[in-house]
PyMOL commands that place a pseudoatom at each C-alpha (Angstrom):
pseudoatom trace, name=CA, resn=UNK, resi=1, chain=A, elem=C, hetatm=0, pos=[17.602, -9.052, -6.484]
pseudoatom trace, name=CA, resn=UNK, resi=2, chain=A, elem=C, hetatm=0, pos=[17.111, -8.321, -2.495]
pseudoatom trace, name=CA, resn=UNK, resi=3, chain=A, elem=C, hetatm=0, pos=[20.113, -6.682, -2.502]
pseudoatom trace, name=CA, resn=UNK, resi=4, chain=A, elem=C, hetatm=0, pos=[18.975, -2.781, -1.586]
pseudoatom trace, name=CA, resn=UNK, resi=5, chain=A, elem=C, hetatm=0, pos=[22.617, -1.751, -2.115]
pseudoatom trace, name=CA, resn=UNK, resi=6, chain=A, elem=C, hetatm=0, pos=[22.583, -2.318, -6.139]
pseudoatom trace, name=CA, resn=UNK, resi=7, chain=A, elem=C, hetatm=0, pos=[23.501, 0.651, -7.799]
pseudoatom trace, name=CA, resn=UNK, resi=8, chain=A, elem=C, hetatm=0, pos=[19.933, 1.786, -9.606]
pseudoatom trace, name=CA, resn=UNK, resi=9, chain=A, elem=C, hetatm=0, pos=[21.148, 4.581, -10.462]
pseudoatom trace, name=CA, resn=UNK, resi=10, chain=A, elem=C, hetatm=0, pos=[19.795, 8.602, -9.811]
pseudoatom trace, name=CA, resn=UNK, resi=11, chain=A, elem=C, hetatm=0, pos=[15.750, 8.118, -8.223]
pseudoatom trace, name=CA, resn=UNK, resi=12, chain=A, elem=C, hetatm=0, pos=[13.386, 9.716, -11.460]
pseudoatom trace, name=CA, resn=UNK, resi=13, chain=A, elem=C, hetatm=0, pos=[10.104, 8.971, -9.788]
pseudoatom trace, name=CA, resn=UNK, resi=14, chain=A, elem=C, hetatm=0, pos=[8.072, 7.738, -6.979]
pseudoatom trace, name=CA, resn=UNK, resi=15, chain=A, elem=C, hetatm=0, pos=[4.588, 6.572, -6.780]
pseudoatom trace, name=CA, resn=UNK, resi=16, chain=A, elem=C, hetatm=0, pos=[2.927, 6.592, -3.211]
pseudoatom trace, name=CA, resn=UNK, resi=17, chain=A, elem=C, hetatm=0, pos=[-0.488, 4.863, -2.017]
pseudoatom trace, name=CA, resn=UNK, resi=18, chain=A, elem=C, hetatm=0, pos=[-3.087, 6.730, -3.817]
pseudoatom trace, name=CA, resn=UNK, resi=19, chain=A, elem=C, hetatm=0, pos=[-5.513, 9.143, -2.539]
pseudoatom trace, name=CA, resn=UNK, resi=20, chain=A, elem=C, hetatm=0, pos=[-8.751, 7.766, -2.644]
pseudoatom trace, name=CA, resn=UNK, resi=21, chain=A, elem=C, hetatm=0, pos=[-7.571, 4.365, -0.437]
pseudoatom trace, name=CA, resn=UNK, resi=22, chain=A, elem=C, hetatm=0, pos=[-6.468, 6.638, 2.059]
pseudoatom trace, name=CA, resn=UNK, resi=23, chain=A, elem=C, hetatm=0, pos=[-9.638, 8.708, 2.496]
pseudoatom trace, name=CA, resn=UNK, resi=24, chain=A, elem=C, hetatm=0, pos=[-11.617, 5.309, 2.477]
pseudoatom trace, name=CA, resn=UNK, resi=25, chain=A, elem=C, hetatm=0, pos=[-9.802, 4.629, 5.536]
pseudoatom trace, name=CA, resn=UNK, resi=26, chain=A, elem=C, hetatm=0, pos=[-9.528, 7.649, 7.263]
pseudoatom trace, name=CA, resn=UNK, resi=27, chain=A, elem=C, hetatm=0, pos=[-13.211, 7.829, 6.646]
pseudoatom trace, name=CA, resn=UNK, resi=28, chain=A, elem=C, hetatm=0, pos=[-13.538, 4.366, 8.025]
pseudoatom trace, name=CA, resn=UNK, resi=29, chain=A, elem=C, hetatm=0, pos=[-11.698, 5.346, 11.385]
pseudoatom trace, name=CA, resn=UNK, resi=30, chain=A, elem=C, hetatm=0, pos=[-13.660, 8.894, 11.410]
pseudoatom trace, name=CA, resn=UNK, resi=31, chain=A, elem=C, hetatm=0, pos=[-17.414, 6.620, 11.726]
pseudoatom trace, name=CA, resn=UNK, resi=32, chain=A, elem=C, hetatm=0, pos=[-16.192, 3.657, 13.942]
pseudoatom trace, name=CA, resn=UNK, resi=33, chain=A, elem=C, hetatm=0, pos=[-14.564, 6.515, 16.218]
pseudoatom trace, name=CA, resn=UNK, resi=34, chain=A, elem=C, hetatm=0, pos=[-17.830, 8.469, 16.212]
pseudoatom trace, name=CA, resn=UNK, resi=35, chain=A, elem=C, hetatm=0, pos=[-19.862, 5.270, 16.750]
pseudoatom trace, name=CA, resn=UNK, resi=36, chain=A, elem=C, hetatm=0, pos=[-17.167, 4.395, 19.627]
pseudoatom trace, name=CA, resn=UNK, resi=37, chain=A, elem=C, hetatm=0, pos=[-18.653, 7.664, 21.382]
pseudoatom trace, name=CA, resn=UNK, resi=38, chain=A, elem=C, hetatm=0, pos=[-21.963, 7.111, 20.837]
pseudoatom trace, name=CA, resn=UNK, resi=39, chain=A, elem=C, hetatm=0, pos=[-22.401, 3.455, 22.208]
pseudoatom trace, name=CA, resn=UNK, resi=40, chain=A, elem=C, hetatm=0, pos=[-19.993, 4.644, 24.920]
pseudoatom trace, name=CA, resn=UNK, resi=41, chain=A, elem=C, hetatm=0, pos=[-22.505, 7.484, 25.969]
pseudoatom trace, name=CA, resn=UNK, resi=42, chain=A, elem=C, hetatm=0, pos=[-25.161, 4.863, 25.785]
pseudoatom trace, name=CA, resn=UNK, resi=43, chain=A, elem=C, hetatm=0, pos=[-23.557, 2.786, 27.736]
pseudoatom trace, name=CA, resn=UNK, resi=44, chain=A, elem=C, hetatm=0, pos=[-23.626, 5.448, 30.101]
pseudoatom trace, name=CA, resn=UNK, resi=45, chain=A, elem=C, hetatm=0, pos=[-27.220, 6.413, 29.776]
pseudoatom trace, name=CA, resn=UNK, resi=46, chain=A, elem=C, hetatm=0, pos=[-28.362, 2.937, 29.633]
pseudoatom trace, name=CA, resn=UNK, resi=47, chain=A, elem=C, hetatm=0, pos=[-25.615, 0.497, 31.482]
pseudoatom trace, name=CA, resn=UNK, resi=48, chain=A, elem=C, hetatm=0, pos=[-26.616, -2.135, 29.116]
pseudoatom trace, name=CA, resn=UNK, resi=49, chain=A, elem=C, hetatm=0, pos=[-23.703, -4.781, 28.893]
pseudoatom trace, name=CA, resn=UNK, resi=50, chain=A, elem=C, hetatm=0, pos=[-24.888, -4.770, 24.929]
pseudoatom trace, name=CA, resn=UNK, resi=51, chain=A, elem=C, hetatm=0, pos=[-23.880, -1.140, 23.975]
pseudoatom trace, name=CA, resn=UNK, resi=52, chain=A, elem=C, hetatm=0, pos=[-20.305, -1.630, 26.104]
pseudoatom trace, name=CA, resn=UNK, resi=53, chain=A, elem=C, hetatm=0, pos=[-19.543, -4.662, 23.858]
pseudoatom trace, name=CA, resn=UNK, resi=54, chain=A, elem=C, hetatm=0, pos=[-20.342, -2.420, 20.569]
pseudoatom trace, name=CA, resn=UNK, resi=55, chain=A, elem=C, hetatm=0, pos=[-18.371, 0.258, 21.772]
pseudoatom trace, name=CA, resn=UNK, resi=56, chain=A, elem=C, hetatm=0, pos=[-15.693, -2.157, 22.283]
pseudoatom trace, name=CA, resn=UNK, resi=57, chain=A, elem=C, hetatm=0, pos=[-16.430, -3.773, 18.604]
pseudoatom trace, name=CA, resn=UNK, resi=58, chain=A, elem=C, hetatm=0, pos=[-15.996, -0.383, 17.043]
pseudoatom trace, name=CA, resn=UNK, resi=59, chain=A, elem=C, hetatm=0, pos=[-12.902, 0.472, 19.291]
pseudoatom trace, name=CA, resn=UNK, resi=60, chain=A, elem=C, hetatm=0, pos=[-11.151, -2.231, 17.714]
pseudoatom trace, name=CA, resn=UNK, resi=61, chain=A, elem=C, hetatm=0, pos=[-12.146, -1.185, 14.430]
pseudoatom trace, name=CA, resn=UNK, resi=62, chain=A, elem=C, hetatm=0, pos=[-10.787, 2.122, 15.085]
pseudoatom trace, name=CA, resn=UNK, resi=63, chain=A, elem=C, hetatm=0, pos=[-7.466, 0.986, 16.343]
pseudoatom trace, name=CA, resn=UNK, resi=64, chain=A, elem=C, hetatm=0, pos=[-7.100, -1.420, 12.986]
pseudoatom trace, name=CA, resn=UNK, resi=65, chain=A, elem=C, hetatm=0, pos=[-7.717, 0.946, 10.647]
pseudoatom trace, name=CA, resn=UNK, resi=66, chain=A, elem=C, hetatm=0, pos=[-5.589, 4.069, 12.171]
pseudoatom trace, name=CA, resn=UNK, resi=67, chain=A, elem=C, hetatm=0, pos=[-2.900, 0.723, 12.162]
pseudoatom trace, name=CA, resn=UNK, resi=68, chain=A, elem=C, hetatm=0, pos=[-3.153, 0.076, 8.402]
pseudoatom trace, name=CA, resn=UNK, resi=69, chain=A, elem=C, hetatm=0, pos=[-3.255, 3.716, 7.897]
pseudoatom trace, name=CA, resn=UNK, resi=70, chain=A, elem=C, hetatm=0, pos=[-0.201, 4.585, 8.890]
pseudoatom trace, name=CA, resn=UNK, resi=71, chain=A, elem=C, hetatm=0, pos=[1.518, 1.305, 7.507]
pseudoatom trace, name=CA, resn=UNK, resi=72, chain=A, elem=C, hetatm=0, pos=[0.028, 1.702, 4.227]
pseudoatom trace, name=CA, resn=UNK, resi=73, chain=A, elem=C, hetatm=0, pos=[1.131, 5.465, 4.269]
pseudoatom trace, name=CA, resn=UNK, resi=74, chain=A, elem=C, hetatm=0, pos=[4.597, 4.076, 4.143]
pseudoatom trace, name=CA, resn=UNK, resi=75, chain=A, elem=C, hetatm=0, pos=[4.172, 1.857, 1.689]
pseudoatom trace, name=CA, resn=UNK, resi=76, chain=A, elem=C, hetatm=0, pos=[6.077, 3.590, -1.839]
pseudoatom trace, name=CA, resn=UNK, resi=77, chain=A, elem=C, hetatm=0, pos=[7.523, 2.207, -5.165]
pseudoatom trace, name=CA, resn=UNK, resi=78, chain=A, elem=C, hetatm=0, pos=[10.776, 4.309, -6.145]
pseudoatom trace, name=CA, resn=UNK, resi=79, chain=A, elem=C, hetatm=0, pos=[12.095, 4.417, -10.047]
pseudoatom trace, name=CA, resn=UNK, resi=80, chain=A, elem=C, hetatm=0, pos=[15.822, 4.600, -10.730]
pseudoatom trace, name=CA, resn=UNK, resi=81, chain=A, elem=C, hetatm=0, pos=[17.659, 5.106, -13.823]
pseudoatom trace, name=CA, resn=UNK, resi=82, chain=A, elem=C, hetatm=0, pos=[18.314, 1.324, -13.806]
pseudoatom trace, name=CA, resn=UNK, resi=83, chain=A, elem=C, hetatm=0, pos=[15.793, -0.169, -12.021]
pseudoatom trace, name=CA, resn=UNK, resi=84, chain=A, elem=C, hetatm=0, pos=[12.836, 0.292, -9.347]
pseudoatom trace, name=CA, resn=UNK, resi=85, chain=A, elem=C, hetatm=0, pos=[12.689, -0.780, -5.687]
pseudoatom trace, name=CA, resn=UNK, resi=86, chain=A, elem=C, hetatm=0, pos=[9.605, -1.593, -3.361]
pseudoatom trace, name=CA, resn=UNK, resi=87, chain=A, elem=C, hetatm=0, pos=[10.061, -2.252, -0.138]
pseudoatom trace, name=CA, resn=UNK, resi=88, chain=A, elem=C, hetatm=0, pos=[12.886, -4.103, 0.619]
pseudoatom trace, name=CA, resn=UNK, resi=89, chain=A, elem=C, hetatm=0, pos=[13.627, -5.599, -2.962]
pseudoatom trace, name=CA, resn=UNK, resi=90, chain=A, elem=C, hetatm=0, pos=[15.288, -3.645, -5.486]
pseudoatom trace, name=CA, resn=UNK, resi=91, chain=A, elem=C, hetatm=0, pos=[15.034, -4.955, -9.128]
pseudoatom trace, name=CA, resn=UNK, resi=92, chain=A, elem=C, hetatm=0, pos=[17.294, -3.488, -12.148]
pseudoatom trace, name=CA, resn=UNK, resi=93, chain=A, elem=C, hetatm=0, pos=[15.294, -3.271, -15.481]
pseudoatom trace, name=CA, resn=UNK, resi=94, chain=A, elem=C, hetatm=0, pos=[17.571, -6.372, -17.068]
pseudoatom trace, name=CA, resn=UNK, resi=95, chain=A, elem=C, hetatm=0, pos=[16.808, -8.788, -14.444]
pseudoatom trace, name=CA, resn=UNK, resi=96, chain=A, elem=C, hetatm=0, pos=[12.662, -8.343, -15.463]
pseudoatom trace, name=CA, resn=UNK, resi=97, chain=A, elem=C, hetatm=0, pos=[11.416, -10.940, -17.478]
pseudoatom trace, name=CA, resn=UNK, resi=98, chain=A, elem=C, hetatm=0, pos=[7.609, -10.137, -17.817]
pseudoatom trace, name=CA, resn=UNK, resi=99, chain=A, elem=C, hetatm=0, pos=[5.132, -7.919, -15.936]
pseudoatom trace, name=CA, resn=UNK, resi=100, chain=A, elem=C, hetatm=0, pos=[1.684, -8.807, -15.417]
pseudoatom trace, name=CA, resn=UNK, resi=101, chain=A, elem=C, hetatm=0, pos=[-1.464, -7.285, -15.769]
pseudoatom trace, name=CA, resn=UNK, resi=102, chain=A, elem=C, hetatm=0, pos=[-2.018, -7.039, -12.515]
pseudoatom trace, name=CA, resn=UNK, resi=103, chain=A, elem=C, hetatm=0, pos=[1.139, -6.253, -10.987]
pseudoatom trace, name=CA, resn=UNK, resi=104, chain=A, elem=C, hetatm=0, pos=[3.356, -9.069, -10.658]
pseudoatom trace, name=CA, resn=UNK, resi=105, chain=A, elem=C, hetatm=0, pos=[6.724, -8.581, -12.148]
pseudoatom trace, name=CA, resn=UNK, resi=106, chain=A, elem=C, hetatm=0, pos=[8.799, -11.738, -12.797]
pseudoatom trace, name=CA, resn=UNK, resi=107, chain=A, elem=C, hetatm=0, pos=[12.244, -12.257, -12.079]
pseudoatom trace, name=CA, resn=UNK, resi=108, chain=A, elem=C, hetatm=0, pos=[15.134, -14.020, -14.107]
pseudoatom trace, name=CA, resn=UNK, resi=109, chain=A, elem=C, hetatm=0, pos=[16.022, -15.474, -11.122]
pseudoatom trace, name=CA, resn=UNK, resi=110, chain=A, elem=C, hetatm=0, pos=[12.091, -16.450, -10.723]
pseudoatom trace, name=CA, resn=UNK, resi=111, chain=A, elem=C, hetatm=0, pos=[11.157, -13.798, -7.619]
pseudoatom trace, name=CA, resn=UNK, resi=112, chain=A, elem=C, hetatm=0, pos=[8.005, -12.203, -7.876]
pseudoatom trace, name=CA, resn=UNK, resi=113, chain=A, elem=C, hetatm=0, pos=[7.322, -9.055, -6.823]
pseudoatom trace, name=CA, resn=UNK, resi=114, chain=A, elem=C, hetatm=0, pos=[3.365, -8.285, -6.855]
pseudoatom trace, name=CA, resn=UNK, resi=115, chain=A, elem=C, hetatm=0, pos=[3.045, -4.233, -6.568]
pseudoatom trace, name=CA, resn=UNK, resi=116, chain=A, elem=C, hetatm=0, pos=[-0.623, -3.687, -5.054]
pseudoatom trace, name=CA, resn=UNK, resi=117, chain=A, elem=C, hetatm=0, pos=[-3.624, -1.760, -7.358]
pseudoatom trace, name=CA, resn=UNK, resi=118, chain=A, elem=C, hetatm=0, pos=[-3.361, 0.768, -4.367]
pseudoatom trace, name=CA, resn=UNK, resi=119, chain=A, elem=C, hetatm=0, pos=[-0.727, 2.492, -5.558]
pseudoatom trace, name=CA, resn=UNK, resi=120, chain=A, elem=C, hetatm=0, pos=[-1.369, 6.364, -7.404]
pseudoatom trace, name=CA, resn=UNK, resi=121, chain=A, elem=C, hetatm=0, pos=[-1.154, 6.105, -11.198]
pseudoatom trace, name=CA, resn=UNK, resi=122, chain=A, elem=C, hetatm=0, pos=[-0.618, 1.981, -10.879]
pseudoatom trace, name=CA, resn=UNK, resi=123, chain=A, elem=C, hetatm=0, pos=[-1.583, 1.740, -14.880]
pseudoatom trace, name=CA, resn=UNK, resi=124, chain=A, elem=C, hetatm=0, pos=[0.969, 4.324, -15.670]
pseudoatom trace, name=CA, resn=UNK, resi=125, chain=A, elem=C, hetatm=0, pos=[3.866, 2.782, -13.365]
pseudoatom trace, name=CA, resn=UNK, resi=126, chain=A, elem=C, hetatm=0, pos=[3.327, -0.496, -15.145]
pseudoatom trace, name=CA, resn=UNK, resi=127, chain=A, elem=C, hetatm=0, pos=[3.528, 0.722, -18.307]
pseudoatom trace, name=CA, resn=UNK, resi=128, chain=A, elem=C, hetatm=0, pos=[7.052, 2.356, -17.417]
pseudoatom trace, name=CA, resn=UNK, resi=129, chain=A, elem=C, hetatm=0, pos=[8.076, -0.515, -16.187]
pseudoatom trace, name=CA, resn=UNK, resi=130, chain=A, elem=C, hetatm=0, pos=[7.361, -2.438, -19.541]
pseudoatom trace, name=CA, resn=UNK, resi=131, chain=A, elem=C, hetatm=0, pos=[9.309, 0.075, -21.509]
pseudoatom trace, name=CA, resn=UNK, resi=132, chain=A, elem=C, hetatm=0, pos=[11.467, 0.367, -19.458]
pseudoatom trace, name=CA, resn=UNK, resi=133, chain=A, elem=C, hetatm=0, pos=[12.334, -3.325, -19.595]
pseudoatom trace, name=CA, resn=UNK, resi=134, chain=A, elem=C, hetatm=0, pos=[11.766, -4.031, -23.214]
pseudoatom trace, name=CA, resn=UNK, resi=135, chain=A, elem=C, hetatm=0, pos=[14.897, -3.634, -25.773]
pseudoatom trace, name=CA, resn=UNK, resi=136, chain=A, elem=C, hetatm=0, pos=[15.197, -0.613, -27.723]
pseudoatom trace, name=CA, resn=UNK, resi=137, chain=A, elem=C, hetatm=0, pos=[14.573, -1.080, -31.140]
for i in range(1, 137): cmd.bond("trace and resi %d" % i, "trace and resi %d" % (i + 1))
show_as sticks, trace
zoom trace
């Protein structure tokens, strides 16, 4: 199953990290940044040791979420003809057993692989996963 040099096939689809988490946290970074300024420039006016330590607070904010923006940025689910791979796992559709409601594919071989809420159209990736799994009747 970890094996990234299965043959899935030709890629038919990807689904990235979806919009709306990454404008929550570019957002995020936007106010701590701003509020970085701020208690900087009233550090300044002031030279109160309280105002350095929430510049420093927000600072660290800032640096966290411009982190975990650009990590989650990278973070995409690919289809194949014959399977679908997520990070470093690949998974053909015969070695699924069930998929989850919220996520979590199981494995023959009894790997999970747990595929985050963040991702764009996660409902409609799930649901091509199931039929893509399930036996043609």
């Amino acid at each position: 199953m970890t094996d990234l040099n299965k043959n899935l096939g030709k890629q038919i689809g990807s689904h990235g990290i979806s919009p709306v988490f990454l404008q929550r946290a570019a957002f995020i970074a936007v106010l701590s940044f701003a509020l970085f300024l701020a208690m900087m420039l009233g550090f300044y006016v002031r030279q109160n040791l309280g105002y350095f330590l929430l510049a420093t607070a927000f600072l660290l904010v800032y640096l966290f979420m411009m982190f975990s923006w650009v990590i989650q940025r990278r973070t995409e689910i690919r289809i194949f003809e014959n399977g679908f791979s997520y990070r470093k796992r690949s998974v053909r559709w015969d070695d699924i057993k069930a998929v989850g409601p919220d996520g979590v594919v199981d494995t023959t071989d009894g790997a999970k692989v747990a595929i985050p809420r963040s991702i764009r159209d996660f409902d409609v990736l799930l649901s091509v996963i199931r039929t893509r799994t399930r036996p043609l009747e």
